[in-house]
C-alpha positions, 0 to 999 in steps of 0.5 A: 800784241797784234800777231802780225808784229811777229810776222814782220819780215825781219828787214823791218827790224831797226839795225837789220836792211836787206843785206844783214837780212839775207845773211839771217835768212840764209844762215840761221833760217830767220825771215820775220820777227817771230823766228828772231824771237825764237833764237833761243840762246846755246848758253849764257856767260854769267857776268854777275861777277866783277873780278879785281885785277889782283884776283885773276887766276891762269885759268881760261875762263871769261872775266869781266872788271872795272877800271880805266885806262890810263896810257895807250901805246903802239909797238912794232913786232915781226908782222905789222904793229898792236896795240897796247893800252893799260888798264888799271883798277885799285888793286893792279895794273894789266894790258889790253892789246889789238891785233887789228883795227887800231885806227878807230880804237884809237880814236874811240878809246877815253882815256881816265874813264871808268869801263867795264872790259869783258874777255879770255885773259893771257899770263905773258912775262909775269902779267895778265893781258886781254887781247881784244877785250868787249868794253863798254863804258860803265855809265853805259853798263849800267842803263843798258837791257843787260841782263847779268848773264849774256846770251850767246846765240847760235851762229855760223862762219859766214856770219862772223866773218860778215861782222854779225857778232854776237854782240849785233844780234844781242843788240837787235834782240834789244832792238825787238824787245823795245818795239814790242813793248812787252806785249807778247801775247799769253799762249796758256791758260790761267789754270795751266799757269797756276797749277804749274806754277809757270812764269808768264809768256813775257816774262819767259821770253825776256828772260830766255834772252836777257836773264836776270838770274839763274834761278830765273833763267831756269823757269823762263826754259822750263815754261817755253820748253813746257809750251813747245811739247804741250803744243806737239801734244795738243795736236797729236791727242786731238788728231786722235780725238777728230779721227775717232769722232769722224773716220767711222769703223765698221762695228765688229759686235760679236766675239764669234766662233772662230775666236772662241773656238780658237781661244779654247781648243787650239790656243799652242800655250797659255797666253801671257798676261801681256798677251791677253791685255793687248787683245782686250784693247784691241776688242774695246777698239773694234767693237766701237764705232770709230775705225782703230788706228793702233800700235802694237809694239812687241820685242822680238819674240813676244808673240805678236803673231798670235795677237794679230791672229785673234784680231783677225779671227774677230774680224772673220767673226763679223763677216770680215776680211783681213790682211797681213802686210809685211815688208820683205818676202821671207817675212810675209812666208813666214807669217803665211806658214805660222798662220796656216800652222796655227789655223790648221783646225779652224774653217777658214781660208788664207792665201799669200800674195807677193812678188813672185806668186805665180799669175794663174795663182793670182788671178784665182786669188784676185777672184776670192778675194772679190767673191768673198771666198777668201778670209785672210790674206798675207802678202808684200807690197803686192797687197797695194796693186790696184788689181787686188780688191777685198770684198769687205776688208775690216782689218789691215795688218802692217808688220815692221811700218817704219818700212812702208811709206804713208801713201802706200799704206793709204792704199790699203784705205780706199780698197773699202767704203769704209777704212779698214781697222788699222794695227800697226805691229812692230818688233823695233822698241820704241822708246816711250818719249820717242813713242809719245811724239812721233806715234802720238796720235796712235793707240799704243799697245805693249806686249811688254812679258816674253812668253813662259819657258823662254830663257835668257839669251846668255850675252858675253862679250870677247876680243879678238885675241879669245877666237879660239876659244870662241871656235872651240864653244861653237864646235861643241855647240854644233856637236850637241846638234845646234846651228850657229851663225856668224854675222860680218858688217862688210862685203868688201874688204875696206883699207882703212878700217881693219875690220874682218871681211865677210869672205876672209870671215867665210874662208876662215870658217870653212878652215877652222870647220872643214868638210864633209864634218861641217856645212857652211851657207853664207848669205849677202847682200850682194847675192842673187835672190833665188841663190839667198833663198836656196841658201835660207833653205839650206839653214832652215832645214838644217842642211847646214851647221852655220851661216854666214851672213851680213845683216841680211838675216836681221829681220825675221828669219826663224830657226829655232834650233840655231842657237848660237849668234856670233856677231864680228865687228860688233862695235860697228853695229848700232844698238837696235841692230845688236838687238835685233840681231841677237833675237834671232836665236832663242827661238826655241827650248834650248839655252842660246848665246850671243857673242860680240867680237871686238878689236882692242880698240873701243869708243866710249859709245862703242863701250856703252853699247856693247855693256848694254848689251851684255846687262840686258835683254830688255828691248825697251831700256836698250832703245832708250840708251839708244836715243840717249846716244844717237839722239831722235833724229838718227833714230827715226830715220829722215822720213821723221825727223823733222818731227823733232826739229824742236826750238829749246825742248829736248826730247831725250833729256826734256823726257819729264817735262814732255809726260807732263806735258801730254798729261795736261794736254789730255787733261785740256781736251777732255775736259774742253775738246773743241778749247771753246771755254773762255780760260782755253781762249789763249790756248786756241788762238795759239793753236790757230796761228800756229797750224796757219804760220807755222808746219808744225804738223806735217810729220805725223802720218 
């Protein structure tokens, strides 16, 4: 079919005009033929089925029976009158009523003649009556586009309300299906048809709306569902391709002293297998000629420090700089610290650039980075400003990416004639199906061991009625020389949810924890920088035995003697966040634990977290729980969202059909990268009209 038919404006469509045209535009977002054909049906109402009036059961489910109508009458009652009609078929005698609308039923209803009546009926006084029943006459029943099942579209108030039923835009579903004569065009391949097993394009539409069966009804979703990611797929693995083939990286040819001097004198442990597969793809990555654009995704505390070092000593090798970014300052001093730490012995240098650097600082790191004197370079955002430029920048380093917006991160791209290999490092688990859409058009690195000798974080849950208990645990913790701390969900006392407030919390502790014996530090967001640092400071050094903390300290902050993290509220965290949370103990040689506190009072999803929680450690099956309940979009945040607005595929629960999916498109591209084959015609054209109607695409950074 001419693609121009689909592009039709939608007050084209016989039955539409401008009026009912503006309420599909504004409601349902429908401006041309193609987006009706791509309101795909929320569920079906099976009427393969005929029931006879002696079979009805008091249930409330939809049923649909052939009779005639034989008497029509109207009664009066307290408001106004209805409408009563009976309806009988060789077996029984029911009532049909309207409330409303009696003058044209009236006129319209035949009396003796075979319908088919469709609705929700009532038991009243020892009979069955269907109040405001759909009928249709069975002559008509019979030659209609009615499939046996009925599609029920998705639809608002204002609709409704406007008189576009249901039943309407069934009807210009018709409607479309008539004037386009079956001739949709086939947007897949014959071999992609054939391996599959997938029903043809005008098949699968036809009986996406109009299904003849259940089993048909179930092909016709698996094949567009299949279209739909193959599509998103296709696009992601050919970004990827183009870029390799045309954004050139500098070659990094040699795995030089620095790394080698590193890997066997001052390596602080074994790496783990994991470890040591993440760095060889890494080198394959910079050692060909393409720039490397790759995710490297590690739970908290895999030892993604470590991997980013020996990336950037490689780079070193080959007469490089590199640079770490990390989005908050406590996080780039750390990485600053841990580097400077585990570069002790090597013959390099590394500075730390952020917002509170001191200017004559800057101004000498500004003057190394240009002359070349400068290796290696952690910072903030600060790294972005125009006024730091590299001498030869060849890697870059994001930390925790989701928090940098895709323009700043461009910048660090034109600081150099040549982009810089990219690897992105993040400590949030990405499930794998959320990876393969969103990330699609990465490389995609797991350190997916933790290193030896670290245990178990020990998870229990309590109520709040075991406080006690959970204060007594805590002060024999700190008596072994332990620190501990205590995380609030709010500042500000809410009246409405009784949860515990972050200063009644504090005032409790202090109490249960009383000086000189104990020191405790709190940390909110509410507080001055400068102060938070002190208090930071207070805890690192052990000054102090607890800390305080809204979520503040979520991200980064390491101590490896605390070994205790109580989480109040914890039902009011998201599961990430519970993750996160919890990996902030376990960083060092001793047993840790993780205790939620919660009120009696649980939502089922609130139960499903906290359970998650205490079954496992697992980064990654704790993420796809959490797409499970929270669905892509929350997960990803806005800024990505749209990346999933998808038409019928899900991609939590379409998971197979979308590994399928890319496994074909990989499969499509290798054998045919630019679709120039003629068996790739339909799959090209498709491409093409999609990037030119359709923005599809504009998600992926």
């Amino acid at each position: 079919m001419n693609t121009n038919f689909l592009q039709t404006p939608i007050e084209y469509l016989k039955g539409v005009g401008p009026n009912r045209a503006n309420l599909l535009k504004m409601e349902l977002g429908i401006h041309t033929f193609q987006d009706l054909l791509n309101l795909f049906p929320n569920r079906y109402l099976d009427r393969t089925q005929y029931y006879k009036i002696a079979q009805l059961q008091q249930t409330n489910a939809e049923v649909q029976i052939i009779g005639k109508i034989t008497h029509i009458k109207t009664v009066q009652q307290q408001r106004g009158k209805r409408l009563v009609a009976t309806f009988v078929d060789e077996t029984g005698t029911m009532e049909l009523v309207w409330f409303r609308g009696h003058k044209w039923i009236k006129e319209n209803l035949k009396i003796n003649v075979p319908y088919v009546i469709f609705g929700k009926c009532n038991w009243f006084n020892g009979a069955f009556s269907m109040p405001h029943p759909e009928m249709e006459l069975l002559e008509a029943h019979e030659k209609s586009i009615r499939s046996a099942m009925q599609p029920v579209y998705p639809s608002t108030e204002k609709l409704s309300n406007s008189g576009i039923t249901n039943r309407v835009v069934n009807g210009l579903m018709q409607q479309l299906f008539l004037e386009a004569k079956n001739g949709f065009a086939e947007s897949l391949s014959k071999p992609l048809l054939e391996q599959l097993k997938l029903l043809p394009k005008n098949e699968a539409l036809f009986n996406i709306h109009f299904p003849k069966s259940q089993s048909l009804l179930a092909r016709a979703q698996y094949r567009l569902k299949f279209e739909e990611l193959f599509y998103i797929q296709l696009q992601l693995i050919r970004k990827n391709l183009l870029h390799k083939a045309k954004i050139k990286g500098y070659p990094f040819e040699k795995v030089g002293p620095l790394f080698n001097t590193f890997y066997n004198e001052h390596l602080p442990f074994e790496l783990t297998d994991a470890q040591k597969r993440v760095i060889k793809e890494i080198r394959n990555d910079l050692g060909s000629n393409a720039q490397m654009n790759r995710l490297l995704q590690g739970d908290v505390g895999s030892g993604k420090t470590i991997v980013a070092l020996m990336s950037m000593l490689i780079a070193l090798d080959n007469g490089f700089q590199a640079c770490l970014m990390a989005p908050t300052e406590i996080l780039s001093v750390q990485h600053y610290n841990g580097l400077l730490e585990l570069c002790n012995n090597l013959n390099t240098s590394i500075e730390i650039l952020t917002g509170s650097t001191k200017t004559s600082k800057r101004k000498e790191i500004h003057e190394k980075l240009e002359n070349g004197a400068l290796d290696m370079l952690i910072g903030t955002h600060a790294l972005l400003e125009d006024k730091v430029k590299f001498k030869n920048l060849g890697l870059a380093i994001i930390d925790e990416q989701h928090r940098f917006g895709v323009a700043q991160r461009s910048k660090l791209w034109h600081k150099n004639e040549y982009p810089p290999h990219v690897l992105v490092m993040t400590a949030t688990p990405i499930p794998r199906t959320l990876a393969m859409s969103v990330y699609g058009d990465l490389d995609i690195s797991v350190i997916d061991e933790l290193p030896p000798g670290r245990k178990d974080i020990k998870t229990v849950h309590r109520f709040d009625a075991n406080r006690l208990k959970v204060f007594r645990f805590v002060r024999d913790e700190i008596s072994k020389g332990r620190q501990v701390y205590m995380v609030y969900p709010l500042i500000q006392e809410s009246e409405a949810l009784d949860y515990k407030d972050l200063m009644d919390g504090y005032e409790s502790i202090v109490r249960e924890f009383p000086l000189p014996k104990y020191q405790v530090s709190i940390v909110h967001g509410k507080m001055k920088p400068a102060d938070k640092e002190i208090e930071m400071e207070r805890f690192v050094k052990g000054q102090t035995q607890i800390m305080v903390a809204t979520t503040v300290i979520e991200v980064g902050v390491d101590v490896p003697n605390a070994s205790v993290m109580v989480i109040e509220s914890a039902e009011r965290f998201g599961l990430s966040q519970l993750h996160q949370l919890r990996g902030r103990v376990g960083r060092g040689a001793e047993q840790s634990y993780c205790i939620l506190m919660t009120s009696h009072k649980l939502s089922a999803d609130a139960k499903t977290r906290l359970e998650t929680m205490v079954r496992t450690g697992d980064g990654f099956e704790i993420a796809e729980v959490d797409l499970r309940l929270r669905g892509p979009g929350d997960l990803m945040g806005t800024q990505q969202s749209g990346v999933l607005n998808l038409r019928i595929a899900d991609i939590v629960k379409d998971s197979e059909i979308l590994k399928i999916a890319r496994s074909y498109a990989f499969q499509v591209l290798k054998g045919d990268p630019s679709l120039s084959l003629p068996e790739n015609l339909p799959i090209k054209k498709t491409f093409v009209q999609l990037a030119k109607y359709k923005n599809i695409w504009n998600y992926i950074s």
